[in-house]
N, C-alpha and C positions, 0 to 999 in steps of 0.2 A: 388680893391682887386686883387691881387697875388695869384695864385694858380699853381702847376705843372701841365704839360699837362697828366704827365700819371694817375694824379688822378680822370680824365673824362672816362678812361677806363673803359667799363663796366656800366656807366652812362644809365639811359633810358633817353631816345630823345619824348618829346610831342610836339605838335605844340600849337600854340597861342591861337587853338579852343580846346584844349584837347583832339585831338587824340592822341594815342601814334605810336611810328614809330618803337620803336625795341633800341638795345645797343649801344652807343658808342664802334668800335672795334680799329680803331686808328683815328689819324690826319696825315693829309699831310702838309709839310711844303715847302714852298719852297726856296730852299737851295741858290738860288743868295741875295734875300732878307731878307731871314728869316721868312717872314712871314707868318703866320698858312694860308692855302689855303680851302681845304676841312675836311668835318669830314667823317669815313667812318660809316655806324652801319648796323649795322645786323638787318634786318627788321622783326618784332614782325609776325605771321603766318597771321593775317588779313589785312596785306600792301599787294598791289599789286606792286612788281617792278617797273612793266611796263608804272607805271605814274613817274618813276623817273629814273633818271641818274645811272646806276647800271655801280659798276667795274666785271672784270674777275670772280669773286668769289661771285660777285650779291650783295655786299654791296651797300647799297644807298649811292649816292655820292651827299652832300648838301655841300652848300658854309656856311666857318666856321663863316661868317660874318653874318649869318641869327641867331647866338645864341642871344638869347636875356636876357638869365638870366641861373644863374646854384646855385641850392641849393641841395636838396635831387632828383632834375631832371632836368635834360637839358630842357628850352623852346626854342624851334626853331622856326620863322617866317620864313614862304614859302612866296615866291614871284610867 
């Protein structure tokens, strides 16, 4: 299935157990390859950053390769 990237904006992000993590705020792509690298999301008020890879602006930074399905919500697997 085909979908645009910026219709994940905005998305919530749950893990594989059913926590939720917070919104899809963009994707990283990276521009020699093309291909999608990280997602960024704004973490829901019950995350704690501090167990995750956070940018400048305290987005969680997960690897885009952890999606593991996208319907009415992003499932993401942590490693």
């Amino acid at each position: 299935m085909k979908m645009f990237a910026t219709s994940l904006k905005g998305k919530r992000i749950m893990t594989t157990e059913g926590e939720e993590l917070g919104d899809i705020d963009s994707i990283v792509v990276d521009t020699k390859s093309g291909g999608l690298q990280h997602v960024l999301i704004r973490p829901t008020e019950s995350v704690d950053p501090k167990l995750f890879k956070t940018d400048s602006e305290g987005r969680l930074v997960l690897p885009f390769s952890g999606i593991k399905s996208v319907k009415d919500v992003v499932v993401m697997e942590l490693k």
